[in-house]
N, C-alpha and C positions, 0 to 999 in steps of 0.2 A: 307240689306240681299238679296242675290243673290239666286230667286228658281228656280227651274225643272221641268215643266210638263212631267209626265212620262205614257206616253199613255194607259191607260189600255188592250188596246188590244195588246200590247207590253210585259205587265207585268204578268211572271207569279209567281202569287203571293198564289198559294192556299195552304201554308200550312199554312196561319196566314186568315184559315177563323173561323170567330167569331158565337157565336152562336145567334140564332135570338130572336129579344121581341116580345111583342103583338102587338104592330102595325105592321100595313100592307104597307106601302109605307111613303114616306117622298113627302113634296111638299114646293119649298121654293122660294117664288117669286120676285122678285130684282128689282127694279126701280134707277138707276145710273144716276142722273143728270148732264149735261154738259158735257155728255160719251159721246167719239168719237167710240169708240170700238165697235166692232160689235158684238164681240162673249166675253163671261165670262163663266169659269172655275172652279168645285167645289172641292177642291182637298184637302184629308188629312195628318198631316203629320206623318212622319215614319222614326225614328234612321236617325234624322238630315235632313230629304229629305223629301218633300212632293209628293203623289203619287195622280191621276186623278181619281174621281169619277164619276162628271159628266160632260158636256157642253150644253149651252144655248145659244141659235143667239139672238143678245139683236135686238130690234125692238125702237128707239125712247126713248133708254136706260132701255127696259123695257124686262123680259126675267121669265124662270121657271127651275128650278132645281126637276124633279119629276121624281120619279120609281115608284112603284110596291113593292117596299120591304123598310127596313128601314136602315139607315143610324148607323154604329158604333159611340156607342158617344166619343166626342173628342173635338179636337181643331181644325177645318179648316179653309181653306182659299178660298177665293173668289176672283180671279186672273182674274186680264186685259192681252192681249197681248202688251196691251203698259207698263206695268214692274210695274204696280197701283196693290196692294192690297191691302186686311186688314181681319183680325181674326175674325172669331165665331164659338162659341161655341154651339155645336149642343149635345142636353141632349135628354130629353125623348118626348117633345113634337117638331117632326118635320113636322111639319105643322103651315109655319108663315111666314110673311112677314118684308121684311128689305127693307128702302129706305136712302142713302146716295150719298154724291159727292165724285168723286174717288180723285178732289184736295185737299179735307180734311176729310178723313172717319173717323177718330174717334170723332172729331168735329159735325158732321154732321148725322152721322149715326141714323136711327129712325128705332127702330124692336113695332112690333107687334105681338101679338099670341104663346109668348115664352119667359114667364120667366126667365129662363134659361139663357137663348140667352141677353138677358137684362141687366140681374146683370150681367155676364162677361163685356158685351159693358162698364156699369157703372165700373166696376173697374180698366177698360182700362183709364178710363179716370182719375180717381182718382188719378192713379199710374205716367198717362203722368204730372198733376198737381205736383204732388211730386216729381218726377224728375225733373223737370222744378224747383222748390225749392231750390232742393239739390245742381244743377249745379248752381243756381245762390250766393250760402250759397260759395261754393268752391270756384270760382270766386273772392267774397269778401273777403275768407280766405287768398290767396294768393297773392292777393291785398295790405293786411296791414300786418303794422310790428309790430303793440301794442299789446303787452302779452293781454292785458285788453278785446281786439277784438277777438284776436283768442279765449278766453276763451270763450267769446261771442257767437258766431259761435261754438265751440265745441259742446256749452249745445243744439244749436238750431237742427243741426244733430241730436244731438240724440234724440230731442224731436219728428223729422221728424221722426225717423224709432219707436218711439211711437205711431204716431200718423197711420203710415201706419199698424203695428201689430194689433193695436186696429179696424181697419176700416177693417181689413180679421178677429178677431175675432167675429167682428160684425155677418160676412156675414152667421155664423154656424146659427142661431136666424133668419134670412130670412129666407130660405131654407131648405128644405125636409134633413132628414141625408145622404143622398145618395145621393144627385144633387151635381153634380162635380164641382161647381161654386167657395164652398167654400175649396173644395178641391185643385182643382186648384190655388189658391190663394195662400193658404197656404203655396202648392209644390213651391212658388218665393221664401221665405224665406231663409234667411241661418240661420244657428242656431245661437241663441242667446248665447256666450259665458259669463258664472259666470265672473266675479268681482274678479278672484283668490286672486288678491292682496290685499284686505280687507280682504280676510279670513285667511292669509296666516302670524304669526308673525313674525315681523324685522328679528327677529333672525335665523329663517328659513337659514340652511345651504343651499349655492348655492341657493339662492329663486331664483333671475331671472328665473335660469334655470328652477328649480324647474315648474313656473309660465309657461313657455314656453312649459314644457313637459303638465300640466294640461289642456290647454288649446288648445294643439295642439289633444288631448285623446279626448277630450270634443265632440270639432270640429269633428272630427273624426266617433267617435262612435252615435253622434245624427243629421250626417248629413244628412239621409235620412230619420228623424224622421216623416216629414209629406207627405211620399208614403205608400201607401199600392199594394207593389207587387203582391198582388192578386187582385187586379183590374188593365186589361188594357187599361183601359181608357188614364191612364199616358202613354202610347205606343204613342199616338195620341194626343201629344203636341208637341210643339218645342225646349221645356228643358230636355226633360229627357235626351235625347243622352249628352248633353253638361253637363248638371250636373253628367254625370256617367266617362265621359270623366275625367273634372276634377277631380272628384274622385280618378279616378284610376291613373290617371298621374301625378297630383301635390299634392294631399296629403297621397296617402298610400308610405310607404315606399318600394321601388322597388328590394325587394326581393320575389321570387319565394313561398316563406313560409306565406308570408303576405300576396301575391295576390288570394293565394291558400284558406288560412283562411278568407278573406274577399271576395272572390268569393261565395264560398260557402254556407255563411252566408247571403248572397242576392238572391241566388238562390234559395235554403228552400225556403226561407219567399213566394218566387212564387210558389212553385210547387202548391197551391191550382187551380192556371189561367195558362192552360197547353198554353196560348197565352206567357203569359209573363215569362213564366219557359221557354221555348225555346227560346226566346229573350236574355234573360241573361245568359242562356246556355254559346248560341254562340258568345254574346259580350265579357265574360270573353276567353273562347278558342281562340277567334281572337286577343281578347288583350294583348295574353301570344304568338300567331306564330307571331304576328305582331311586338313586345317587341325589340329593340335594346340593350335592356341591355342582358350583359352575363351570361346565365347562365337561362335565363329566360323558356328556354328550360324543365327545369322543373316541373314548371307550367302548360305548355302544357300537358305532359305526365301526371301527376295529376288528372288534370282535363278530360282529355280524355279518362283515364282509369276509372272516377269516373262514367263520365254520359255517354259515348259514347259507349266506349267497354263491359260494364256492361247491355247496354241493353235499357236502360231511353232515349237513342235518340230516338225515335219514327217516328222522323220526319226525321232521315240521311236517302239517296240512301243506295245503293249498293255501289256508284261510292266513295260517300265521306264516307262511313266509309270505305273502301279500304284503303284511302289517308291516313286515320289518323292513322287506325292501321299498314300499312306500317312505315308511321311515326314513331309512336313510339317505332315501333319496332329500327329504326334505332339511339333513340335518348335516348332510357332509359336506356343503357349501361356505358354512356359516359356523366353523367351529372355530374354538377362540385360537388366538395367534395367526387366523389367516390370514390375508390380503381379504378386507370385504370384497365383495363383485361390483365394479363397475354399473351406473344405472346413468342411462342418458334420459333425462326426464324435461319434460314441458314444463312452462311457467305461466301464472296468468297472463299474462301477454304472447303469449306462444312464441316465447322465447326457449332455447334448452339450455341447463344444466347439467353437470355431468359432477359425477361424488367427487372422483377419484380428482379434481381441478381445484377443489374445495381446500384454501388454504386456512388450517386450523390445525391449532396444539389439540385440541377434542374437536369430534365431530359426531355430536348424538343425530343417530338416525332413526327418525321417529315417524313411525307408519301409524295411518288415523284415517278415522273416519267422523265426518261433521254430527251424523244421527247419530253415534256408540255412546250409549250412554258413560262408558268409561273414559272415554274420549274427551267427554265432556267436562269432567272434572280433572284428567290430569294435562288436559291443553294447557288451561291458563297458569295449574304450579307450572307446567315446562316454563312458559316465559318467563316467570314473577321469581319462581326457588331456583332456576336453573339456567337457562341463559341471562337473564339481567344480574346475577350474582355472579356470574362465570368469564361473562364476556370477555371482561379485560384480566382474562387469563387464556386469552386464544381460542374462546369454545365458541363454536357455532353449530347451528340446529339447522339438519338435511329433514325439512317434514315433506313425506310422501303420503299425499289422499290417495287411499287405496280403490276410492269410488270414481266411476267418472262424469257425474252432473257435476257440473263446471256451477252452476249458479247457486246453490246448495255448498259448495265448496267456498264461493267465493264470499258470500254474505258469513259462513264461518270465521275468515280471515278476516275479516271487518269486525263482526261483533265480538274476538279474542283478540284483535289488536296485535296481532302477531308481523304486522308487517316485516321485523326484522329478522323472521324465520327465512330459511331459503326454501320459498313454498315452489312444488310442484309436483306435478301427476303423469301417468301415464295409462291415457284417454284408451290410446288403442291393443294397451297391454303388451307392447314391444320386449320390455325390458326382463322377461318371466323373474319380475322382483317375488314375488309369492313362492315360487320355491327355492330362489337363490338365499330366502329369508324367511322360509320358516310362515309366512304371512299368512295365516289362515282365521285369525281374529284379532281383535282390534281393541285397545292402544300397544303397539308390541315397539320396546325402544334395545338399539343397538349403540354402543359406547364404541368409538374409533378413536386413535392415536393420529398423530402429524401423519403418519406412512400410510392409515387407511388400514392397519391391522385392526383385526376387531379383540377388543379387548377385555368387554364385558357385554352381554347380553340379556335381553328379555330382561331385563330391569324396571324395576318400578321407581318414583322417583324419590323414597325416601332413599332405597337403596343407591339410585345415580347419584345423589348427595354425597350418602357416605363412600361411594369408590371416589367418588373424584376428589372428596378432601384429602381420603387415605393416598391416593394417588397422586398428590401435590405435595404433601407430606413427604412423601417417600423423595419425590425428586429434590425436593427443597435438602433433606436431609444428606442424599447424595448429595448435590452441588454446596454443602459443607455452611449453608445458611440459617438451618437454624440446629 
């Protein structure tokens, strides 16, 4: 694992300050044998990155980590500049001492004066003992070929992840209820999935399936069974980022409705720890502008309109809630499944147009400009890849010049040969098509349906190819043709 010291004097980090306990300072004194190092780093981590708290000049590998104030509890790390670290956990007693060798710290490591700090070290070690297990169980699995051995090894895994439930259930029975030891522990876990298939009769229509959907809900729904988002303690491990990551990338399904309802659902659960309601705020809002999937855009505006424009951001500038409500002003018009807007447009002949009149199975609406130099090269595929292969499948092309010299326009028309486009503009900018569509550069294309739903967006035209084959496919295969 590759970290970042991120200088605190570099960092401005005050809208994630925590509120204070009763102790008055932290003091943690480090003794590093066979340490070349001079200086050692006390640093927490934070949404995948670990952030600088403190520094110590080691002296003969000996050194102090002390403030005046106390230390957020968490999961830190105690970092060489030669790339050597290792984990501890800092709870309510900080005031204590650790002595280890940086060529084998969890090996080696000896605390004093913190509980806490202890049973984490001991379960670090547990867990390296049981991996060290597991890989050698896999190893021998793939080694042999006898049904009789792999059953063998089947039963011993699972005895392994027995034996590790049972040793973090233990840990609740050590531990105060609030010492984050056995909390932490528990947060490793993935959920234990049911046995669907015992419970499930033979005869069970589509069982597989069946099993597959039960079990994917399961997963699902009790994957964050052992967080408590009202404490952010969990802020201040090395998992939380990667377990929310995967969450939201490989097991929610990646539509806008789902991201929406399982954001939401995780956010609640915080609003108690206005630390980690802000956290998850903005990891779901960045997970929805960040999103490559189409359409995810909806998400965004959801969510932005939920906690942001509403007021509940507390913590946005000026600056960024500008960005977002700009934003969404420019993306809530044009989100997929809607009715596009309506645009009554001029024609050369200063005749008008209107979209919504436009009778077509597809209706690509394709905003341009005659000088874009992108414009230039995907005009004539639109005619050549996309309406003259398309036509006589109902498709017809709404192009709107974004520009309004007319004679610049019109000689475009001429020298692409587009006559059979339904070309026109609007001169006096009536229609505010630029925010009803996102229009802000140029060649930007929109995919409609017979009804004027918009169905695919900001497309390029290799991409409007393959929706609309994929999208004839599909119908062809509904109407039971091929």
């Amino acid at each position: 694992m590759k970290l970042k010291i991120i200088s605190l004097c570099l960092l401005i980090f005050s809208l994630f300050t925590c509120a204070k306990l009763n102790a008055q300072k932290y003091n943690i004194s480090i003794q590093l044998l066979n340490c070349s190092d001079s200086t050692a780093y006390l640093a927490h981590y934070f949404d995948g990155r670990i952030f600088a708290d403190d520094t110590t000049q080691l002296i003969n590998g000996k050194g102090v980590f002390s403030k005046d104030k106390i230390l957020d509890q968490g999961i830190y790390v105690i970092y060489l500049p030669s790339q050597k670290y290792f984990d501890l956990l800092i709870g309510e007693d900080q005031e204590f001492a650790v002595t280890a060798d940086p060529n084998d710290f969890i090996e080696s490591i000896a605390i004093s004066g913190s509980k806490e700090s202890i049973g984490f070290h001991d379960f670090q070690t547990f867990m390296k003992s049981q991996n060290e297990k597991s890989r050698k169980l896999q190893e021998a699995f793939k080694k042999t070929s006898k049904e009789s051995d792999k059953e063998k090894y089947k039963k011993e895994f699972k005895n392994a992840d027995v034996e590790v439930r049972e040793y973090i259930g233990s840990l609740k029975a050590k531990f105060p209820e609030n010492s984050f030891v056995p909390k932490f522990a528990q947060f490793t876990l993935s959920p234990k999935i049911p046995d669907f298939k015992s419970e499930l009769p033979k005869n069970t229509p589509d069982r597989e399936k069946v099993i597959q959907q039960k079990s994917y809900l399961y997963n699902k729904n009790h994957y964050f069974d052992h967080v408590d988002f009202a404490d952010s303690r969990y802020l201040r491990t090395p998992i939380l980022k990667k377990k929310l990551d995967l969450f939201f990338e490989k097991i929610l399904v990646q539509s806008p409705d789902t991201i929406v309802k399982e954001s939401v659902q995780l956010i609640e659960q915080a609003r108690p720890d206005s630390i980690f309601f802000q956290y998850l705020t903005q990891y779901a809002l960045n997970y929805a502008v960040k999103s490559k999937v189409m359409g995810m855009d909806a998400a965004f505006v959801n969510l932005a309109k939920k906690y942001y424009l509403s007021g509940q951001a507390n913590w946005a500038d000026s600056t960024l809630m500008a960005n977002i409500r700009e934003r969404v002003i420019k993306t809530q018009f044009n989100l997929l499944g809607m009715k596009a807007q309506d645009l009554l447009m001029q024609t050369l002949e200063g005749e008008y147009v209107r979209l919504h009149e436009v009778e077509a199975n597809y209706t690509v609406l394709y905003f341009w400009e005659p000088d874009c130099g992108h414009c230039k090269k995907a005009t004539p595929r639109l005619k050549k890849e996309i309406l003259d292969h398309y036509s006589d499948k109902g498709l017809k092309v709404f192009a709107v010049c974004t520009q309004d010299q007319k004679e610049m326009w019109e000689n475009a028309i001429h020298d692409y040969d587009i006559y059979d486009f339904i070309n026109c503009y609007d001169p006096d900018y009536q229609t505010n098509f630029r925010i009803f569509y996102d229009v802000f550069t140029t060649p930007i294309i929109y995919l409609l349906d017979k009804d004027k739903n918009i169905i695919a967006k900001r497309l390029d035209i290799d991409n409007l190819k393959i929706f609309l084959d994929n999208d004839l496919k599909k119908h062809n295969q509904d109407k039971g043709t091929i």
